[in-house]
TIRO-2110 file (N, C-alpha, C; in Angstrom, 1 decimal):
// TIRO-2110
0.8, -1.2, 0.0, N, 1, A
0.0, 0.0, 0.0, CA, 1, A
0.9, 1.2, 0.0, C, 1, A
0.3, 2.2, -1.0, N, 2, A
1.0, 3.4, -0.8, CA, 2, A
0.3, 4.2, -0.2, C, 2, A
0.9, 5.1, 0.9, N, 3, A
-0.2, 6.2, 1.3, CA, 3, A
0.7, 7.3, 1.2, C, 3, A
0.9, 8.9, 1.6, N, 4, A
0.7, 9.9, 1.1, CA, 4, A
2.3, 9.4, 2.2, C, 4, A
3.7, 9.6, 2.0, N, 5, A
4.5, 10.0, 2.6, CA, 5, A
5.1, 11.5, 2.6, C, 5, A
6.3, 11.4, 2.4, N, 6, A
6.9, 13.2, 2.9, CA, 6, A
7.3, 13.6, 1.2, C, 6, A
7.8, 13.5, 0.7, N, 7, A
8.1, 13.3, -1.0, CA, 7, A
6.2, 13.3, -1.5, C, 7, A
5.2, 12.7, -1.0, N, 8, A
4.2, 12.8, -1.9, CA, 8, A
3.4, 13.9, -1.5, C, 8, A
3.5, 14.3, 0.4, N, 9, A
3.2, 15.3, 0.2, CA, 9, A
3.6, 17.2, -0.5, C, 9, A
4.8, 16.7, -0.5, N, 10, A
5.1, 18.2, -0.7, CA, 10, A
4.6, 18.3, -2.5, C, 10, A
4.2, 16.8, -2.9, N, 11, A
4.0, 17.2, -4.5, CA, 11, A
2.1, 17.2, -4.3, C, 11, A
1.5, 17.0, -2.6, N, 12, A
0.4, 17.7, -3.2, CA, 12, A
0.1, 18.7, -2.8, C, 12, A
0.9, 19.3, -2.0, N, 13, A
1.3, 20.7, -1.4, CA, 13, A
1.5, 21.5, -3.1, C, 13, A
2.3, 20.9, -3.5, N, 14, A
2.5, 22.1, -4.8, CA, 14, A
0.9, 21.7, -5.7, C, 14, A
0.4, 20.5, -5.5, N, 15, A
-0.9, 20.7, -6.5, CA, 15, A
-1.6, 21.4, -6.2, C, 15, A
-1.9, 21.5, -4.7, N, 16, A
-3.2, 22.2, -4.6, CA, 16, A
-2.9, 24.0, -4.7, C, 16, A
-1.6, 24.2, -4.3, N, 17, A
-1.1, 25.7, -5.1, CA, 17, A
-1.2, 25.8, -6.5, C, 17, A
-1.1, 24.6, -7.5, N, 18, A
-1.5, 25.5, -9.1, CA, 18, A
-2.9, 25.3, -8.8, C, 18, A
-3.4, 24.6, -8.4, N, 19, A
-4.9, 24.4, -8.6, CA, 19, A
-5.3, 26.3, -8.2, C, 19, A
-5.1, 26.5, -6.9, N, 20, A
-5.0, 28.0, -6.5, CA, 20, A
-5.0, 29.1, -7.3, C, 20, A
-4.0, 28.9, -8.1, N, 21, A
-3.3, 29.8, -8.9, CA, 21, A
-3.9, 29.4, -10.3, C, 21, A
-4.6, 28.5, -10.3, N, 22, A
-5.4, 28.4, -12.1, CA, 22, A
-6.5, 29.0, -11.9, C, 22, A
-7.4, 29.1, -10.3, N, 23, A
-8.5, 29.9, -9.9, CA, 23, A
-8.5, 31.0, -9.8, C, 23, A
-7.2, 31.2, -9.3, N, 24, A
-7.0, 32.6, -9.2, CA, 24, A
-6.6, 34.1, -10.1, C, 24, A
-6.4, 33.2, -11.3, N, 25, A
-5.3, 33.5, -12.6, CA, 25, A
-4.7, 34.5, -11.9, C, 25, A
-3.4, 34.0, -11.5, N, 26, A
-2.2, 34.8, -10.8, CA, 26, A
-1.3, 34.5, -12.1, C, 26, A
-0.3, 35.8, -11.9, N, 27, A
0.6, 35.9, -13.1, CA, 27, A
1.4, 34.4, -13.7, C, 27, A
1.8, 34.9, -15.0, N, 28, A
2.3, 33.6, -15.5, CA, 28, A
3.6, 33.0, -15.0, C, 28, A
4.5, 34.3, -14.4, N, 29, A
5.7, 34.0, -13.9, CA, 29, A
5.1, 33.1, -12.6, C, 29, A
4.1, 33.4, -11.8, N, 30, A
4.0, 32.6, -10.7, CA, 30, A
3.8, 30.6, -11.3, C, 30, A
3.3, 30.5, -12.0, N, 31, A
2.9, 29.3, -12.6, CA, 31, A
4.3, 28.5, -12.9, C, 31, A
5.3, 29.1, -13.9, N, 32, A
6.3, 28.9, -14.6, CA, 32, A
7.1, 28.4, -13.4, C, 32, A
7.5, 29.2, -11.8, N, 33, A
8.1, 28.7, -10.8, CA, 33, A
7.8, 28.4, -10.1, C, 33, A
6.3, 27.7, -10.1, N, 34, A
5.5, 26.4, -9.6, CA, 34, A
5.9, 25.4, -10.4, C, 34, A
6.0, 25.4, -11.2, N, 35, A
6.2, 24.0, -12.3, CA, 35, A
7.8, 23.9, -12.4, C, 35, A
8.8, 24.6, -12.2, N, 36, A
9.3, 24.6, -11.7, CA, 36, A
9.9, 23.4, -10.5, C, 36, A
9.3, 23.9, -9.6, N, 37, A
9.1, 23.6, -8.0, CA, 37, A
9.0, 22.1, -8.0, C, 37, A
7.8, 21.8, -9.0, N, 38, A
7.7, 20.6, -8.8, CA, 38, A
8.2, 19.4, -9.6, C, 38, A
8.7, 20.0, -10.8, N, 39, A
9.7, 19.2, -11.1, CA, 39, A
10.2, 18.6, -10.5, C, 39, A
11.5, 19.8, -9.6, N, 40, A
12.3, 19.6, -8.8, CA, 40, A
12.0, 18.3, -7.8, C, 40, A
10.4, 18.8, -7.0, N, 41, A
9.9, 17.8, -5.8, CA, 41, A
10.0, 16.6, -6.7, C, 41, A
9.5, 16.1, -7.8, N, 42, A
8.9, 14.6, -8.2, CA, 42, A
10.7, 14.4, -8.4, C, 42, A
11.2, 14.8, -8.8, N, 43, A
12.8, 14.0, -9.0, CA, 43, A
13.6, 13.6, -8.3, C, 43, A
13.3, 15.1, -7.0, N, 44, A
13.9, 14.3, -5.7, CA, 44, A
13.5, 13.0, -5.1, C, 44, A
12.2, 12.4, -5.6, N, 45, A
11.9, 11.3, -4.8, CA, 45, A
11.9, 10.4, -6.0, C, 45, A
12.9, 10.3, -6.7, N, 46, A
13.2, 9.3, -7.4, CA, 46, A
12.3, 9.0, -8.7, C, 46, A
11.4, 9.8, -8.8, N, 47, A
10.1, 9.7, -9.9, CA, 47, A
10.4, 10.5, -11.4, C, 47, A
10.7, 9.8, -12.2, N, 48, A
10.8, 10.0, -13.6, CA, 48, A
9.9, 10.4, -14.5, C, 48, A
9.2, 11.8, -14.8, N, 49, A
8.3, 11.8, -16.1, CA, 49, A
8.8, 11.1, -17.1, C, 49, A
7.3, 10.8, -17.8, N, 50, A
7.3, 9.8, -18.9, CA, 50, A
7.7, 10.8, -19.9, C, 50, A
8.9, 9.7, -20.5, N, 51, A
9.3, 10.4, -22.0, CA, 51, A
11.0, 10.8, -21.4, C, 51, A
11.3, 11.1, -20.2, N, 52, A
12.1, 11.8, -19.7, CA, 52, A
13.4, 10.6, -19.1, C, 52, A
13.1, 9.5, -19.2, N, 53, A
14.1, 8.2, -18.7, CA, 53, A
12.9, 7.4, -18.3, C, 53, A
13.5, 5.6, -18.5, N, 54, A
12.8, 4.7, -18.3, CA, 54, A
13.3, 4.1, -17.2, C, 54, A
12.9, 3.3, -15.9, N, 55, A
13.2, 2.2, -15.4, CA, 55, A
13.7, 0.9, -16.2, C, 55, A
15.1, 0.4, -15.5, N, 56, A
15.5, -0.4, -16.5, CA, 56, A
14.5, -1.3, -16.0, C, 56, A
13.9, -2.5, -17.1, N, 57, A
12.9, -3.4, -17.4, CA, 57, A
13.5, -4.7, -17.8, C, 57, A
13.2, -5.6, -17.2, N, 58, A
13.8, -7.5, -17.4, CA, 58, A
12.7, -8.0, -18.2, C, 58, A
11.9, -7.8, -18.4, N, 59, A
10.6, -7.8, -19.8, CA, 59, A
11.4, -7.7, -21.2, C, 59, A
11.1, -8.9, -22.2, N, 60, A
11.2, -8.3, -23.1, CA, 60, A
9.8, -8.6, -24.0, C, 60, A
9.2, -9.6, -23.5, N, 61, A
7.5, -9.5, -24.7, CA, 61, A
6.4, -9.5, -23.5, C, 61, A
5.8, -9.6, -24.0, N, 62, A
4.2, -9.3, -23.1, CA, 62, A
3.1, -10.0, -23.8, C, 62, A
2.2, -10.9, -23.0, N, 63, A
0.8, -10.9, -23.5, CA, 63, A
0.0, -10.1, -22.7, C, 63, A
-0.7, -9.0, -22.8, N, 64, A
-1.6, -8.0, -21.8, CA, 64, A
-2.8, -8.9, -22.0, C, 64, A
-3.3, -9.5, -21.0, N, 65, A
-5.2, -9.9, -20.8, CA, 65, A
-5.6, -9.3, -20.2, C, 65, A
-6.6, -8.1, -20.3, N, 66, A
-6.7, -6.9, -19.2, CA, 66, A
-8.3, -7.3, -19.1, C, 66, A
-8.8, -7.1, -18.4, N, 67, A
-10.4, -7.4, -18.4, CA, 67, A
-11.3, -6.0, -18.9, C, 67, A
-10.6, -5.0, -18.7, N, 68, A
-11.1, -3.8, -19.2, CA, 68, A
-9.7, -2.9, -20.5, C, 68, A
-9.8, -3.6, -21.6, N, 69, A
-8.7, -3.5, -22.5, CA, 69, A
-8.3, -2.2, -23.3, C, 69, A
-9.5, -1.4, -23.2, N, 70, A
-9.6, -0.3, -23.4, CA, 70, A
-9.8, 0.7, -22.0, C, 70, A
-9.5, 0.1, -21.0, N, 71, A
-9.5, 1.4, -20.2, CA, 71, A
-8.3, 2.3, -19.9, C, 71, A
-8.2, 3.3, -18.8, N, 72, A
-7.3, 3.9, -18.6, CA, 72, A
-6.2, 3.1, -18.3, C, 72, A
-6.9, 2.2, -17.3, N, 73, A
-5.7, 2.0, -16.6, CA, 73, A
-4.7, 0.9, -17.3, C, 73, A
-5.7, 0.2, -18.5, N, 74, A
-4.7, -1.0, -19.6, CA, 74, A
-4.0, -0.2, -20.6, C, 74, A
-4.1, 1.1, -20.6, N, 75, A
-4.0, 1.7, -22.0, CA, 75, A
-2.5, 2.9, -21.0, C, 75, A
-2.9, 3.0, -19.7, N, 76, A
-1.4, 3.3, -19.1, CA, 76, A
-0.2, 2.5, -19.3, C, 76, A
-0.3, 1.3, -18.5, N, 77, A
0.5, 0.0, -19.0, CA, 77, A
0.6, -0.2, -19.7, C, 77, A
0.3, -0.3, -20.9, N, 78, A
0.4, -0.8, -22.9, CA, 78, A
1.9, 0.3, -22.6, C, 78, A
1.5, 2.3, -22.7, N, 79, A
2.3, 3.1, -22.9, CA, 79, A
3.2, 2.9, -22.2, C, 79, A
3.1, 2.5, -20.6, N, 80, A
4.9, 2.2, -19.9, CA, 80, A
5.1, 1.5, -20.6, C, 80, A
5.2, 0.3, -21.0, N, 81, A
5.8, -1.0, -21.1, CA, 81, A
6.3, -0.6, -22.7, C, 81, A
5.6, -0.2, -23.5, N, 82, A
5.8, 0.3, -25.0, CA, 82, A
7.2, 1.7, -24.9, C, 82, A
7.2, 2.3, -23.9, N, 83, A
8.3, 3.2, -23.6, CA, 83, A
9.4, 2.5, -23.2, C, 83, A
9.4, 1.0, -22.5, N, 84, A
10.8, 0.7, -22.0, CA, 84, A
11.4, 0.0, -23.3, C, 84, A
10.4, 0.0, -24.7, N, 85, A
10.8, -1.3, -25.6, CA, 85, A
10.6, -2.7, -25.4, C, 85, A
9.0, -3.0, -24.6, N, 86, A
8.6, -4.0, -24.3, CA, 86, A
7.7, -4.6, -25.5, C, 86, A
8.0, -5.9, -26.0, N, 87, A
7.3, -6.2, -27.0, CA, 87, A
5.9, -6.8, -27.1, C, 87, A
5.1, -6.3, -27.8, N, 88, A
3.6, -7.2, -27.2, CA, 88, A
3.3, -8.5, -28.3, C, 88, A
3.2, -9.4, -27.8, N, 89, A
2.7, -10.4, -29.1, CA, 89, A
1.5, -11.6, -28.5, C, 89, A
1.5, -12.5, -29.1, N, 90, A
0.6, -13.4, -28.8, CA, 90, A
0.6, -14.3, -27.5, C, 90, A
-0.5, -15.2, -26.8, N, 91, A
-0.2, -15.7, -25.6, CA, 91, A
0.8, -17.1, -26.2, C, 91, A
1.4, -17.7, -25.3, N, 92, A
2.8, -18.6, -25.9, CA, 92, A
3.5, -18.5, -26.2, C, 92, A
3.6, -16.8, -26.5, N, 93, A
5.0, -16.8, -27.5, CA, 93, A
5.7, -15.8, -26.6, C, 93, A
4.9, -15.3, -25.8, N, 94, A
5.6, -13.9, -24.8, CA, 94, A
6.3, -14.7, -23.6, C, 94, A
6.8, -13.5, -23.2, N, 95, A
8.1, -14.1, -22.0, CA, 95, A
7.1, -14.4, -20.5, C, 95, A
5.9, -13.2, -20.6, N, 96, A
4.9, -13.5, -19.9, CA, 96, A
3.5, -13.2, -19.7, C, 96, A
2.3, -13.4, -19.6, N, 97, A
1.2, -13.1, -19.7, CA, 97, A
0.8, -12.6, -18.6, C, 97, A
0.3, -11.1, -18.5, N, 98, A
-0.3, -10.5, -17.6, CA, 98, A
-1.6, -10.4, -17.1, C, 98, A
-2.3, -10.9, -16.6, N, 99, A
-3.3, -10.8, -16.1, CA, 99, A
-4.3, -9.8, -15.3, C, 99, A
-5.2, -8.7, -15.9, N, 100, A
-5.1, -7.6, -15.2, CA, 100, A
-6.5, -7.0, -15.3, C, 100, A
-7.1, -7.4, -14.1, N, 101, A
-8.7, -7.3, -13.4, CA, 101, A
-8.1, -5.2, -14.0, C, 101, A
-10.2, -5.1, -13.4, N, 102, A
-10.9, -3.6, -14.3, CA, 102, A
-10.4, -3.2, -12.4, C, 102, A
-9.9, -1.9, -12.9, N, 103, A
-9.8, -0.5, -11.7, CA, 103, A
-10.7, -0.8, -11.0, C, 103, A
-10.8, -0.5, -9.1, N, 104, A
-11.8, -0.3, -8.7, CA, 104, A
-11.1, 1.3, -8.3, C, 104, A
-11.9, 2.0, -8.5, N, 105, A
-11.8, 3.5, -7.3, CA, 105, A
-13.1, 4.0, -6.7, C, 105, A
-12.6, 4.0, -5.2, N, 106, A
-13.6, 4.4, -4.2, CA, 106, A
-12.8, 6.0, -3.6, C, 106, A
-13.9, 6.5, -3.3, N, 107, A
-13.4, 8.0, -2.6, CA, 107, A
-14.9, 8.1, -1.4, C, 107, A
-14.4, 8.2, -0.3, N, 108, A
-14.8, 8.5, 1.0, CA, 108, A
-14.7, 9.6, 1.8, C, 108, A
-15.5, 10.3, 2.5, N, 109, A
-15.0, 11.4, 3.2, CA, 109, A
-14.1, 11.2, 4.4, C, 109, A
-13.4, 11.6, 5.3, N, 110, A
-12.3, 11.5, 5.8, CA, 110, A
-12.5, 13.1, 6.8, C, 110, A
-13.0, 14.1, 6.3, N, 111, A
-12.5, 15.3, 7.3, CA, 111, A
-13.9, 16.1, 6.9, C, 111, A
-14.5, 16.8, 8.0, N, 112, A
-15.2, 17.9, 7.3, CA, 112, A
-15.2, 19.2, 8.1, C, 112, A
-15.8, 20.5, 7.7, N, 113, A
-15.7, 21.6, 8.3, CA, 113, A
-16.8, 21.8, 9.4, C, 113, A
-16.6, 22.8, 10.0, N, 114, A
-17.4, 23.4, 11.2, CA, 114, A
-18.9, 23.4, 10.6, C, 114, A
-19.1, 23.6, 9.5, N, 115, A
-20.6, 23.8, 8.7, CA, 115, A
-20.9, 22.4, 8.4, C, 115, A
-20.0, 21.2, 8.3, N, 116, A
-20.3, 19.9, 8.3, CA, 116, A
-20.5, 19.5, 6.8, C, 116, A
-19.7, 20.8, 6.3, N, 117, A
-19.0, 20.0, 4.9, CA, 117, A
-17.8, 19.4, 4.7, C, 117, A
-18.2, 18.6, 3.8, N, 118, A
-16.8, 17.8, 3.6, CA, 118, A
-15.7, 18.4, 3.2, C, 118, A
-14.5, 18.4, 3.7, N, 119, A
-13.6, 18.7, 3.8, CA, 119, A
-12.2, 18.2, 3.0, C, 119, A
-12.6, 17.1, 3.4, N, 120, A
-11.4, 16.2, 3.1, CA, 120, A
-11.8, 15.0, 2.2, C, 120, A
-11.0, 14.5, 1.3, N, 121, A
-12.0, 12.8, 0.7, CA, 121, A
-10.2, 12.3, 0.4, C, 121, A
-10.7, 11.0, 0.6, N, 122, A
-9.9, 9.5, 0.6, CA, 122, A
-9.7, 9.0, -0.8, C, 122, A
-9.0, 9.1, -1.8, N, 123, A
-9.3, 8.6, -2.7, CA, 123, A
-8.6, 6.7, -2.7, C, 123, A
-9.0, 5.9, -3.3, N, 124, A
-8.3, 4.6, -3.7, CA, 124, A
-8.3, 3.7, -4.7, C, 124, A
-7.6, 3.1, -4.8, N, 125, A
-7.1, 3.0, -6.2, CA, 125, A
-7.4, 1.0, -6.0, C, 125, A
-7.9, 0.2, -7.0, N, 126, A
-7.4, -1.1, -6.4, CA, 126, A
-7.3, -2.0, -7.4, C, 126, A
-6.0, -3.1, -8.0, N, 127, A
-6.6, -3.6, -9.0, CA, 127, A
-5.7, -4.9, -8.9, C, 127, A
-6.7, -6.2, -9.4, N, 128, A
-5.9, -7.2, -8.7, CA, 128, A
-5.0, -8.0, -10.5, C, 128, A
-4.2, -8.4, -10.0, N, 129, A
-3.1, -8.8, -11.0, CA, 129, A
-2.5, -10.2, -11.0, C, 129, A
-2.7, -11.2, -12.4, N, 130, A
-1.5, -12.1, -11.8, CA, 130, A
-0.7, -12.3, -13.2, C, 130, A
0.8, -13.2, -12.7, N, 131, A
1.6, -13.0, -14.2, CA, 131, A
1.5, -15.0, -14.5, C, 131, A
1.9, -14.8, -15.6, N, 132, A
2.2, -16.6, -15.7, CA, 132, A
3.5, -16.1, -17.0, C, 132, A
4.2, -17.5, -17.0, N, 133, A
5.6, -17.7, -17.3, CA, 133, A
4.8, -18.1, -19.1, C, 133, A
6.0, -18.0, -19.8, N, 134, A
5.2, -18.6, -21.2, CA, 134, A
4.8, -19.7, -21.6, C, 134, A
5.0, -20.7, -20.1, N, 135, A
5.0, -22.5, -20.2, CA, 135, A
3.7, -22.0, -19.5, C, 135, A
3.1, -20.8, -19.1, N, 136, A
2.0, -21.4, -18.1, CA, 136, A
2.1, -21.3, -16.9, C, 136, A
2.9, -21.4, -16.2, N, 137, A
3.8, -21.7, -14.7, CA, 137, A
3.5, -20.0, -13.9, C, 137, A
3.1, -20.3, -12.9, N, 138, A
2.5, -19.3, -12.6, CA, 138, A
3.9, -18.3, -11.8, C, 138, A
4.0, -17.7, -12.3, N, 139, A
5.0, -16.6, -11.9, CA, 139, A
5.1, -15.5, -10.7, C, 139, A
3.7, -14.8, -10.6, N, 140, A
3.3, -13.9, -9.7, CA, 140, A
1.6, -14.7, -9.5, C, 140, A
1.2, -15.1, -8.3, N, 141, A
0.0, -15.6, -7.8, CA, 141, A
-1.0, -14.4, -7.9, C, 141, A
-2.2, -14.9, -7.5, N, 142, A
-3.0, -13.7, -7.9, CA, 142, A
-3.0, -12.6, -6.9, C, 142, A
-2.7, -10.9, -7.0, N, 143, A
-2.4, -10.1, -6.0, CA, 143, A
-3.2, -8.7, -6.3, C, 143, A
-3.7, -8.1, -5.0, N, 144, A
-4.0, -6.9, -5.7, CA, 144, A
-3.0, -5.9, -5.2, C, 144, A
-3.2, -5.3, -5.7, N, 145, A
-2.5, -3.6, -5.7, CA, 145, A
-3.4, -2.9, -5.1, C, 145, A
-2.9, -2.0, -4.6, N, 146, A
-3.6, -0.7, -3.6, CA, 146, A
-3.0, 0.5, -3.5, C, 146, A
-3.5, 1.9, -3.7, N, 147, A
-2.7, 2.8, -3.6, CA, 147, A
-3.9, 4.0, -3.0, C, 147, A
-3.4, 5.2, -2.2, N, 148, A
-4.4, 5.8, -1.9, CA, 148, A
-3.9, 7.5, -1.6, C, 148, A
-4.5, 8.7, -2.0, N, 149, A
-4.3, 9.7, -1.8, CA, 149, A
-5.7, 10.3, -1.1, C, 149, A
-5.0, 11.5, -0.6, N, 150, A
-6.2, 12.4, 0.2, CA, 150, A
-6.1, 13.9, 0.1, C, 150, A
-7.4, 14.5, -0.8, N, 151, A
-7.2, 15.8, -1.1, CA, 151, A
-8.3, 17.0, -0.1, C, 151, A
-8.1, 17.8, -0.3, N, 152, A
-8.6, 18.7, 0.1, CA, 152, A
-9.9, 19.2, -0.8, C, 152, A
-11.0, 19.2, -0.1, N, 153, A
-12.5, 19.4, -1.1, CA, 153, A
-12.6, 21.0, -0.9, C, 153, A
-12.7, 22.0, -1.7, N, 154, A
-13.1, 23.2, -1.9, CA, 154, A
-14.5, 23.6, -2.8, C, 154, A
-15.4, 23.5, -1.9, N, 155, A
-16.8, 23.7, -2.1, CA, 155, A
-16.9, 25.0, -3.0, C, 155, A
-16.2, 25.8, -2.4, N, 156, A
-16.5, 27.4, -3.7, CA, 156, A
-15.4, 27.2, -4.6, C, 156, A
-14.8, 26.3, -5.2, N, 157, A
-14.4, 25.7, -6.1, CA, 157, A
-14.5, 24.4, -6.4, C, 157, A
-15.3, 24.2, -7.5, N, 158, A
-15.6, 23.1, -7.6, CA, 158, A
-15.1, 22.2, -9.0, C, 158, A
-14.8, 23.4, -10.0, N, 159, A
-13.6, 23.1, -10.8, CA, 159, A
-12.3, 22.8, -10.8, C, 159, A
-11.6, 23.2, -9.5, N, 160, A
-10.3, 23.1, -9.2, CA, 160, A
-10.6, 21.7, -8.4, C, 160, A
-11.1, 21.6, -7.3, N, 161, A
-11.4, 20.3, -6.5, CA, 161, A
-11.3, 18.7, -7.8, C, 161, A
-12.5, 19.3, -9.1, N, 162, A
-12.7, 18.4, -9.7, CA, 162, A
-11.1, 18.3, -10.6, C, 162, A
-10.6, 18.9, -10.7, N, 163, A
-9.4, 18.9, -11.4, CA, 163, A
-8.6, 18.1, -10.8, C, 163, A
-8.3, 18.5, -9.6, N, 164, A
-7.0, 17.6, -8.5, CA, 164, A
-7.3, 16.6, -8.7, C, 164, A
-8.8, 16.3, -8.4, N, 165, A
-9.0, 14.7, -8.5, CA, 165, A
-8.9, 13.6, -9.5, C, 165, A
-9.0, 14.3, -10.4, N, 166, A
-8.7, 13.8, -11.7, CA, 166, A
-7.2, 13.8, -12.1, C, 166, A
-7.0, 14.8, -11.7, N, 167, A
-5.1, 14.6, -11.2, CA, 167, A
-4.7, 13.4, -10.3, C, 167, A
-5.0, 13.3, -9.2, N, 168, A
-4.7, 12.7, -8.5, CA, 168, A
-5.0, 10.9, -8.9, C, 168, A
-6.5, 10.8, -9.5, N, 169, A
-6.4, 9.3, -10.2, CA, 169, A
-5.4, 8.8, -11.1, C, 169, A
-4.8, 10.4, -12.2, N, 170, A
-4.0, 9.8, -13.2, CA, 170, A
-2.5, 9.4, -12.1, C, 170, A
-2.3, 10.1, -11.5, N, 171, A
-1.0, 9.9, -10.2, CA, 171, A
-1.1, 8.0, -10.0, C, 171, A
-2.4, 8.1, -9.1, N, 172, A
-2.8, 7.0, -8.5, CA, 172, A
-2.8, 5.2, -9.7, C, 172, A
-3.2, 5.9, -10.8, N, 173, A
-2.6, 4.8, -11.8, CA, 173, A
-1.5, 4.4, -11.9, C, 173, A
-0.3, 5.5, -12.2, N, 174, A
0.9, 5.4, -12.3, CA, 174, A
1.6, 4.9, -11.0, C, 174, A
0.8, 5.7, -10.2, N, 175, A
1.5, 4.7, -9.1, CA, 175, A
1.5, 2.7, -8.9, C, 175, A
0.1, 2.5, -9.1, N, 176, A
0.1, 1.1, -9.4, CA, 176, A
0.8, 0.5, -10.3, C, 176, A
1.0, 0.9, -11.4, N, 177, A
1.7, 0.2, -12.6, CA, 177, A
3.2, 0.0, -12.1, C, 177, A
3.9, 1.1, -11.1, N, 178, A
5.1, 1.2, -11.0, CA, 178, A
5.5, -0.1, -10.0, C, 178, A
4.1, 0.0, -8.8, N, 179, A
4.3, -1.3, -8.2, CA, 179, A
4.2, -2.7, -8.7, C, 179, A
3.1, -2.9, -9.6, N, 180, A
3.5, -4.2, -10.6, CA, 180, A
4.4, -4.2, -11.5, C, 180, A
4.7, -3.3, -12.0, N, 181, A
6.4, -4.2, -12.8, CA, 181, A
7.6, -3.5, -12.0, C, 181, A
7.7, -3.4, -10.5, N, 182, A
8.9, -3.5, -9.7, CA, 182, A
8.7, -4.8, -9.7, C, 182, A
7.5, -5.4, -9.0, N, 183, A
7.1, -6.9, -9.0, CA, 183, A
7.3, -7.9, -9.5, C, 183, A
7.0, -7.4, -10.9, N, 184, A
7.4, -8.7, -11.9, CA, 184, A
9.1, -8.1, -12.5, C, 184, A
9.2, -7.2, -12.5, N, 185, A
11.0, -7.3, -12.4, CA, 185, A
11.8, -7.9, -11.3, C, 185, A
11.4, -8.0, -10.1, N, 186, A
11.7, -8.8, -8.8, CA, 186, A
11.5, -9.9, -9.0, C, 186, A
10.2, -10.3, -9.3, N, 187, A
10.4, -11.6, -9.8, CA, 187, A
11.3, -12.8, -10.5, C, 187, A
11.5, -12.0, -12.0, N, 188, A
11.8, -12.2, -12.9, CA, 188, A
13.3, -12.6, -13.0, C, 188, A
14.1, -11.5, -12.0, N, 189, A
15.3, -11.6, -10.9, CA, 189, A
15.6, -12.4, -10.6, C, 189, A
14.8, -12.8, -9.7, N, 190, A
15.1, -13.7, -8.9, CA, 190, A
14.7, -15.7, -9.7, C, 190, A
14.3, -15.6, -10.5, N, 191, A
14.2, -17.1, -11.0, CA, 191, A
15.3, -17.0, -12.0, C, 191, A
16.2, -15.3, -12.3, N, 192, A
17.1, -15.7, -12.9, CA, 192, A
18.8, -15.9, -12.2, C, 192, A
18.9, -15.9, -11.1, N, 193, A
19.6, -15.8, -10.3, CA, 193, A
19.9, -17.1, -10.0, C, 193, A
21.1, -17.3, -9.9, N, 194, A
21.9, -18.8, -10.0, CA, 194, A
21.3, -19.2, -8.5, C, 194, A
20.9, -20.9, -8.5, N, 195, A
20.6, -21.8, -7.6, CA, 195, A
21.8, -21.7, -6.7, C, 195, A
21.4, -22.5, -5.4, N, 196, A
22.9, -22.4, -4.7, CA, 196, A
22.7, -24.0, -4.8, C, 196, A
24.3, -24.8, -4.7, N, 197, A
24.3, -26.4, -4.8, CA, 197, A
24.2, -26.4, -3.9, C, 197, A
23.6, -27.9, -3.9, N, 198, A
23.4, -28.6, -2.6, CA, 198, A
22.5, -28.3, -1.7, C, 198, A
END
């Protein structure tokens, strides 16, 4: 499970300041060294925009079975995996077949104000996954993923609120994807890693 550590908050400390500042239309220089800013935050905590460097990858083909094949979240993974140079082909012939149940996301209230509005919401993220070998052999058992952020609700903004959050799902995807192929690169690793005799 991911939940909001010190690296994730200061990158939603800087979201909810553009979000501010797109409501507020504050000058452009202010925007430019917000974006800025957060460059900086996402790289200090080890996180790579896409296009900008890849995690190296122990994949080299893929069969994707997604249960929802056109959604966001299968259509995320296609593009990582298609960025590391991961090849997609048919089941039997790939190095491994992915297995990958439909997004669930729930969002719950969590905090609310003195007038007994909501304040705060829970978002989460959940999708269960399993890998098999190209003999079949099951590689990764069946597991879900879990990931979860928590934004601030602004009632007399209801555009910006709606924005983060939609921000925050596409976050929340990428966060899962990163956890399944650390997984199946861990994996992958480790069955290739010399036995010990005897």
């Amino acid at each position: 499970m991911i939940i909001l550590g010190d690296s994730s908050n200061r990158t939603h400390f800087l979201l909810n300041w553009w979000i501010n500042i797109a409501s507020h239309k504050r000058s452009t220089a202010s925007v430019v060294l917000l974006l800025a800013l957060m460059t900086s935050s996402i790289s200090s905590c080890g996180f790579q925009l896409r296009g900008t460097g890849q995690t190296t990858s122990l994949l080299e083909s893929v069969y994707l079975n997604a249960v929802d094949s056109s959604g966001a979240l299968a259509r995320e993974l296609i593009d990582s995996l298609s960025q590391s140079g991961v090849e997609f082909t048919s089941n039997g012939k790939a190095q491994v077949n992915i297995r990958l149940d439909r997004e669930r996301f729930t969002r719950r209230p969590v905090s609310t104000t003195g007038q007994i509005n909501v304040a705060e919401y829970e978002l989460t993220l959940e999708v269960g996954f399993e890998v098999l070998t190209r003999s079949g052999d099951v590689l990764i058992a069946p597991t879900r993923l879990r990931t979860e952020r928590i934004y601030t609700f602004d009632s007399s903004s209801l555009v910006g609120s709606n924005e983060e959050e939609s921000l925050l799902n596409e976050e929340m995807r990428r966060d899962v994807i990163g956890q399944l192929l650390q997984r199946i690169n861990a994996r992958i690793k480790a069955t290739q890693a010399p036995q010990p005799i005897g």
